[in-house]
C-alpha positions in Angstrom: 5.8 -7.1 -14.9 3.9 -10.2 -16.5 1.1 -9.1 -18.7 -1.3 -11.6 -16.7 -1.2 -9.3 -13.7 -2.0 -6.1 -16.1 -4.8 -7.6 -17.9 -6.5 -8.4 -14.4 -5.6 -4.9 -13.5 -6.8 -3.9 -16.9 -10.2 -5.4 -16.5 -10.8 -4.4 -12.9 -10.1 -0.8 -13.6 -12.9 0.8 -11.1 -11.6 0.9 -7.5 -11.8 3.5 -5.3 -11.4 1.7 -1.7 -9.8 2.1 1.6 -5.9 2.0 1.4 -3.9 0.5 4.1 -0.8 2.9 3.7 -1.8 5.6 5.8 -2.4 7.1 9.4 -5.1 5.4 11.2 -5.7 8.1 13.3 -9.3 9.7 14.3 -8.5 13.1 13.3 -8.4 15.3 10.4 -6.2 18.0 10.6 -4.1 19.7 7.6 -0.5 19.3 7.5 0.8 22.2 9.9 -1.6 20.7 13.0 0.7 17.0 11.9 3.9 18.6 11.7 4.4 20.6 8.3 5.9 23.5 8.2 3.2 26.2 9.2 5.1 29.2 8.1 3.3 31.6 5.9 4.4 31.9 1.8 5.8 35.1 1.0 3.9 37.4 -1.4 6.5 36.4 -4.4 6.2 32.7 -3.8 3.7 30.4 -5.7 1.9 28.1 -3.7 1.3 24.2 -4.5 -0.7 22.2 -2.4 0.1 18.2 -1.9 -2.8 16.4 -0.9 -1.9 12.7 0.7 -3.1 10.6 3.4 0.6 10.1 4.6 0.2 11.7 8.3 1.6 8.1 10.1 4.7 6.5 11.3 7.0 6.7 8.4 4.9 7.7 5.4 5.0 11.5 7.1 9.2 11.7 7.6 9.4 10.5 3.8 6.7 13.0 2.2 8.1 16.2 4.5 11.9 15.0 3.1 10.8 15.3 -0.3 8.6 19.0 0.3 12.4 19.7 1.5 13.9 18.5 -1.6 11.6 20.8 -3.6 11.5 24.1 -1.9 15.7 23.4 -1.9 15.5 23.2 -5.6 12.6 25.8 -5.6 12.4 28.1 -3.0 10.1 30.5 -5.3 7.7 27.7 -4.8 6.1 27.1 -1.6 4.6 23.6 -0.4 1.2 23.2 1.6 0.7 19.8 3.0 -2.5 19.4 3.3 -2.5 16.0 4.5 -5.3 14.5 6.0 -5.5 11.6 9.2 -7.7 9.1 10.1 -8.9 6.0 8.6 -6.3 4.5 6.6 -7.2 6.8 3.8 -10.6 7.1 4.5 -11.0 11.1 5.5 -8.9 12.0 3.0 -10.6 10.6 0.1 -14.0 11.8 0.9 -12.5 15.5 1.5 -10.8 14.7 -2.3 -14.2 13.9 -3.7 -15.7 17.0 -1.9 -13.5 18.8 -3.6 -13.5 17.6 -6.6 -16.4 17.9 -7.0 -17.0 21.6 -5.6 -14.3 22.6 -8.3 -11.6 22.9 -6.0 -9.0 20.1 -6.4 -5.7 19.8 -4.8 -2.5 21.1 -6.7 -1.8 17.2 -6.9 -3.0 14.3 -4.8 -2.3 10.7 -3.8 -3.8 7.9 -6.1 -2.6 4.2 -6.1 -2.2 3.5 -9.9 -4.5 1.4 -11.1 -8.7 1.5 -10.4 -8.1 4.2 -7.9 -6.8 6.7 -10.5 -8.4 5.2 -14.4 -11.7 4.6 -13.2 -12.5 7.2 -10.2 -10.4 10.1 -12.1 -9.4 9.7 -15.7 -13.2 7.9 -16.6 -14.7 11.1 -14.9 -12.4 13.4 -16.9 -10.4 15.2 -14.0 -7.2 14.4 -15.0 -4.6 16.0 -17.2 -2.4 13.6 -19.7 1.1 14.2 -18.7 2.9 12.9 -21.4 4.8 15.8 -22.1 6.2 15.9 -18.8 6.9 12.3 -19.1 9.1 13.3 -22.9 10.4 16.2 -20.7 12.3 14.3 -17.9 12.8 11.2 -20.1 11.2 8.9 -17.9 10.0 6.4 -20.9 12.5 3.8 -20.3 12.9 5.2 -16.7 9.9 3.6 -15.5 9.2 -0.3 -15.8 6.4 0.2 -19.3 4.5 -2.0 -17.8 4.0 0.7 -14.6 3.7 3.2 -17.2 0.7 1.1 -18.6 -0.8 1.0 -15.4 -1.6 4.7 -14.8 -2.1 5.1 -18.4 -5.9 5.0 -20.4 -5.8 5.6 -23.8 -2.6 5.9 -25.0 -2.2 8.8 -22.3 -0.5 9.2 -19.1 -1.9 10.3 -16.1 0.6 9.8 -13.4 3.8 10.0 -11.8 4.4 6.9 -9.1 6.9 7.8 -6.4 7.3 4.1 -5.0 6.9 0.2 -4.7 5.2 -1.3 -2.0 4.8 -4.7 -1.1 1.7 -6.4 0.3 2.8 -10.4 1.2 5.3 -9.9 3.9 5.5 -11.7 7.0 7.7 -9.6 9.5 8.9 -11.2 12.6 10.6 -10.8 15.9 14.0 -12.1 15.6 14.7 -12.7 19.5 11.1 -14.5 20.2 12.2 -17.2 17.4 15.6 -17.4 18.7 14.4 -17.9 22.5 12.2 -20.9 21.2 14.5 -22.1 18.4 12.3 -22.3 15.7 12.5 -21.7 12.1 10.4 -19.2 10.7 7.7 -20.3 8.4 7.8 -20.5 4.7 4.6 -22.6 4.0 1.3 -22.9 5.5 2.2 -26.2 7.4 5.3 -24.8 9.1 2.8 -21.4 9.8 0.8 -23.9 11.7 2.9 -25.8 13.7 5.2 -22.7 14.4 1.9 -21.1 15.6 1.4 -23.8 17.7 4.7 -23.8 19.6 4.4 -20.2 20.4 1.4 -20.6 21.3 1.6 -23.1 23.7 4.6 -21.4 25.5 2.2 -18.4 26.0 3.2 -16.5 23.2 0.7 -14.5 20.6 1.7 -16.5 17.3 0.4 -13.5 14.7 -0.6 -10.0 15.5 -3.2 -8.6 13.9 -4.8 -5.1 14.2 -8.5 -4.9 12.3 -10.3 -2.2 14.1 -10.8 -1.0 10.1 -11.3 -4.4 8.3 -9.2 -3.6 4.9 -6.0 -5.4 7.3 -8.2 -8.6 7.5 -8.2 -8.0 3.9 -4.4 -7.8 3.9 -4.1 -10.7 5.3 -6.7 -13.0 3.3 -5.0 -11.3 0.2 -2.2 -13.0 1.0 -3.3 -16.2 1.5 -5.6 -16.4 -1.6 -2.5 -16.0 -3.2 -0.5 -18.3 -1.3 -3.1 -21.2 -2.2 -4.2 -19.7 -5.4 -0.5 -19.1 -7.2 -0.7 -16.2 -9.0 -2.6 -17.6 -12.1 -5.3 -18.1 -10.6 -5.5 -15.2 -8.0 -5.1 -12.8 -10.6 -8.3 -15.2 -12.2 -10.4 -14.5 -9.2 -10.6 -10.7 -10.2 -11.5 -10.8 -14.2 -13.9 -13.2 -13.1 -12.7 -16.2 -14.7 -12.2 -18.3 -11.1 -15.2 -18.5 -9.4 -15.5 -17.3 -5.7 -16.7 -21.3 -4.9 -13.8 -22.9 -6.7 -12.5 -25.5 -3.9 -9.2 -23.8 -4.4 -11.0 -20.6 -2.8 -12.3 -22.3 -0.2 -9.7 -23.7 1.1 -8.0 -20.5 1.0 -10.9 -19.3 3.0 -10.5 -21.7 5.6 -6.6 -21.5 5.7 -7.5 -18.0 6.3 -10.1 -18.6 9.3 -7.2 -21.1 10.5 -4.9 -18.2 11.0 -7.3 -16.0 12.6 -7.1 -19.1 15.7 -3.7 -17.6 16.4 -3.8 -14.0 16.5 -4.3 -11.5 19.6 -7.2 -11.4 21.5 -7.9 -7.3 21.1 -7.6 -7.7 17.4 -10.6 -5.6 16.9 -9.3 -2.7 18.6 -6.4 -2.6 17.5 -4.8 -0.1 14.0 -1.9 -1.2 12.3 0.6 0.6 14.0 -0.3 -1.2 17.0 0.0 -5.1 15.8 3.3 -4.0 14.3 4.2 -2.8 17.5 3.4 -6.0 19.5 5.6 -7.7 17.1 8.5 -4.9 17.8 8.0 -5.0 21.7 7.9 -8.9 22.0 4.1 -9.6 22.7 3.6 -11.1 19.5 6.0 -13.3 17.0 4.8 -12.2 14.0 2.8 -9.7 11.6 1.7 -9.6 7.9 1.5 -6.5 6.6 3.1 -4.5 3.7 7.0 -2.7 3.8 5.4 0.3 5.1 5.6 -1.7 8.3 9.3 -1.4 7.6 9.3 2.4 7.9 7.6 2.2 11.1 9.9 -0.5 12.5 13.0 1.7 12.0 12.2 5.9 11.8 9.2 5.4 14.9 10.9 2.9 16.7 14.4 2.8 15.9 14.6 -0.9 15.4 17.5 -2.3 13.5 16.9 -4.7 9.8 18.3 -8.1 10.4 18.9 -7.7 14.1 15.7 -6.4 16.0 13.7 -8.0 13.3 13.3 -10.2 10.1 11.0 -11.1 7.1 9.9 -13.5 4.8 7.2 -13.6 2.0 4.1 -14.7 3.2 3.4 -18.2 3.2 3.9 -20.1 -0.2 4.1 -16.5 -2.0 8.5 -17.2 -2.4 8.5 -16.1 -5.8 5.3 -13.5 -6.3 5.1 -9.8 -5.3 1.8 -8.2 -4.4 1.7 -4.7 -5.4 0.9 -1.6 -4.5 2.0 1.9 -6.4 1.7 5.4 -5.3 1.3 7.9 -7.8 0.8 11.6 -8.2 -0.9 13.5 -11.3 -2.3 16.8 -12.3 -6.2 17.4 -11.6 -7.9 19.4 -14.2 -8.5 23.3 -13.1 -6.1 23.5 -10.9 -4.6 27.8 -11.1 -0.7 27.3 -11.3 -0.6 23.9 -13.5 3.2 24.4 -14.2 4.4 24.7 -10.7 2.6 21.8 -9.8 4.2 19.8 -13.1 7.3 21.5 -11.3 6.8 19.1 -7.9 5.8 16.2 -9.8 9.3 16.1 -12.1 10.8 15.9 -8.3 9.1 13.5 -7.4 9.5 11.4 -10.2 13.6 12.2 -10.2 16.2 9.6 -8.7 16.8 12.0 -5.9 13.1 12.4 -5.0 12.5 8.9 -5.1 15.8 8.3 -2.8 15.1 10.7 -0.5 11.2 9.6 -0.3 11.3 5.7 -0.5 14.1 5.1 2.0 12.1 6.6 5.0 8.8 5.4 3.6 9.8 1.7 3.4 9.3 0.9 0.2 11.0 0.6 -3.1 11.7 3.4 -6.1 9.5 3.2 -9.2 12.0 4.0 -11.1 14.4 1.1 -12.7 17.3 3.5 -12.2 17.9 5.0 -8.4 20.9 4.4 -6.3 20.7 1.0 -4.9 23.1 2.4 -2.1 20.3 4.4 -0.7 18.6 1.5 0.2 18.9 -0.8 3.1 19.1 -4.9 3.0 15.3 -5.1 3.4 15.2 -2.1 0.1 17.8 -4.2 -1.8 16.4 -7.8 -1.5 12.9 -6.3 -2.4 13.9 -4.3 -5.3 15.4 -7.8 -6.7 12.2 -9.7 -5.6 10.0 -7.0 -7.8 12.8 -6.9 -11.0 12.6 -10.7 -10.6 9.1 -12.2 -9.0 6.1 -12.9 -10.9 3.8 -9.9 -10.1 -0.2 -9.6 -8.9 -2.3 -6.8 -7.7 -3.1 -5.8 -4.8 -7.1 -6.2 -3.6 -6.9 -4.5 -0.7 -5.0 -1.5 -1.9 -6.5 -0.2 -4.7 -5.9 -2.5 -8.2 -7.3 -5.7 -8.8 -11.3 -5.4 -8.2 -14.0 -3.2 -8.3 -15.1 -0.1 -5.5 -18.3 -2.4 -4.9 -16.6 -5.4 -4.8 -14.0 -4.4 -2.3 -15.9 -2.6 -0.1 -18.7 -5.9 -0.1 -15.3 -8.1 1.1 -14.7 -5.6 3.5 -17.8 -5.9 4.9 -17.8 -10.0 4.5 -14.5 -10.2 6.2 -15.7 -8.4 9.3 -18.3 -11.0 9.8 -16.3 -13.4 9.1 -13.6 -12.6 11.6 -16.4 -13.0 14.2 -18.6 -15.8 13.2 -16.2 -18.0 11.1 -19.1 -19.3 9.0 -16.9 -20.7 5.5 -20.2 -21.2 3.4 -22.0 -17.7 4.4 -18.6 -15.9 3.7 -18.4 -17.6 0.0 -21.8 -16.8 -0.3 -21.0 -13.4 0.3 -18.2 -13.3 -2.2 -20.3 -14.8 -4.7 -22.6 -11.6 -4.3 -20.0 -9.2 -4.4 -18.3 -10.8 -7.7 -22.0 -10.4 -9.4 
């Protein structure tokens, strides 16, 4: 990883936003009501509790594969999932915080490295250091150093990342651009005039699904650093490029551009339901991250390659917005050991094999078995070992709770009213 993209994370270290990988379902329920095993713990077995938002298409079949993996390997140790639905994250991090701060924290908990876990847990001092575990396993040249650095503080560690994801990924519908026999787009320009084309043969250019607005996010993400280059999108978020810069506005209005050629019930629409009018035909094309990929082939048994395609997102060839999952020890919990117990697992070759292939995305570690992985899992482990790297603003890395939840916000108006200079104005006052 370039040190660029850690310094912005670095200096950004204070997130605790909506995350896109996650069910976006109404409901809260614990993991037996989502499909978990519901079976009582016998009185000998230890209980440890995994607290995720990972209910959805995908994201559940790889976290309930690696519970299975653990109770295998330790079957004194029982598993409760108590994952938690509904809103892309959103439930389950205020039921976190209520805990946390009524003194009873998860066994272990999902945290995207980065501001999410430095500056909402480690700077509030409810994380254990796991560096011994980390001596333990041998993970120090197991892990990329610079993803060691990122869910590090002070020369201590304070996670485990299971995964890789990827945020600039344009996934397509193989058949729709074969019917029309176009080319699918690599550059803003050929976005356009692809867009176009579909559009005038009746067919929804980009799908989009923004009833929570943290996918409009996605999306401008993507562009900013399609127009931006890396550089200067990592820039934007230590405060060193300016929210007015005419290279941000022109992003902007790329971005209100693209928003000309998505579906009409964008609003009320999740992400599981854009991705799906890309899988069913109704739409040519989506941008959203790999876990898209997990969707496409465990929920609806589509085929890489044949039922559909992807490409980085326009003028991103090259760069890799990302996005980490990571696991770590709260302070206080009863049974600390078991729960270091799960998190060597998770951070194993086979935990990460059996969890990443279902989930979509890509090992953390620089050392799993490529053969695991499909053509999509192989090209993108190459793209992150080779691509010049950036974080993610939508998912947790590269700016500030207040900032992110202020674009948020912005980008909801902004999706209705298109108004370029109100929406800078608005960034402007989030930056400050």
């Amino acid at each position: 990883m370039k040190k660029k993209w850690l310094a912005a994370s670095a200096l950004a270290l204070s997130l605790f936003t909506v995350t896109a990988c996650g069910s976006d379902e109404s409901s809260s329920e614990t993991s037996s009501e989502q499909g978990g095993d519901a079976t009582e713990p016998s009185a000998e077995q230890e209980v440890v509790e995994i607290f995720s938002w990972w209910t959805g298409a995908g994201e559940e079949d790889g976290l309930l594969a690696l519970i299975d993996l653990f109770e295998e390997k330790h079957p004194t140790i029982k598993v409760e999932n108590a994952a938690v639905a509904g809103g892309a994250g959103t439930n389950a991090k205020a039921v976190l915080t209520s805990r946390i701060q009524g003194n009873d924290p998860p066994g272990t908990f999902q945290v995207h490295g980065g501001a999410e876990l430095n500056d909402s847990w480690v700077a509030a001092g409810q994380m254990e250091p796991l560096n011994d575990l980390y001596e333990q396993e041998g993970w120090m040249d197991k892990f990329p150093q610079d993803l060691i650095d990122l869910v590090s503080e002070d020369g201590n560690i304070y996670s485990v990342p299971v995964n890789i994801h990827r945020s600039n990924v344009l996934w397509y519908n193989t058949a729709i651009f074969e019917e029309h026999g176009l080319e699918v787009p690599t550059t803003f320009d050929e976005f356009f005039t692809v867009a176009e084309e579909l559009q005038s043969n009746g067919v929804t250019p980009l799908a989009l699904g923004d009833r929570e607005p943290w996918t409009a996010t996605h999306l401008l993400e993507t562009v900013l650093l399609g127009v931006l280059g890396a550089d200067q999108y990592s820039a934007l978020w230590t405060g060193d490029l300016a929210f007015d810069d005419p290279s941000v506005v022109e992003a902007i209005e790329t971005f209100g551009r693209m928003l000309d050629y998505v579906n009409e019930d964008h609003s009320s629409r999740n992400w599981q339901d854009a991705s799906q009018l890309v899988a069913n035909g109704e739409a040519a094309m989506n941008v959203m991250g790999d876990w898209a990929k997990g969707y496409f082939v465990n929920d609806l048994n589509l085929t890489v390659k044949e039922d559909f395609g992807w490409v980085a997102t326009p003028e991103t060839e090259g760069t890799f917005l990302v996005i980490t999952d990571t696991f770590g020890l709260p302070k206080g919990v009863s049974n600390p050991d078991a729960v270091k117990e799960f998190l060597a697992v998770l951070g194993s070759v086979e935990g990460q094999d059996a969890f990443n292939p279902l989930k979509g995305s890509i090992p953390a570690r620089v050392d799993a078995d490529l053969s695991n992985y499909d053509e999509y899992g192989q090209e993108t482990i190459d793209d992150f070992n080779n691509g010049e790297l950036a974080a993610s603003l939508a998912h947790g890395s590269s700016a500030a709770e207040g900032v992110v939840t202020q674009i948020n916000q912005a980008i909801n108006i902004f999706v209705t009213q298109r108004n370029v200079e109100q929406f800078v104005d608005s960034l402007k006052m989030a930056a400050q």
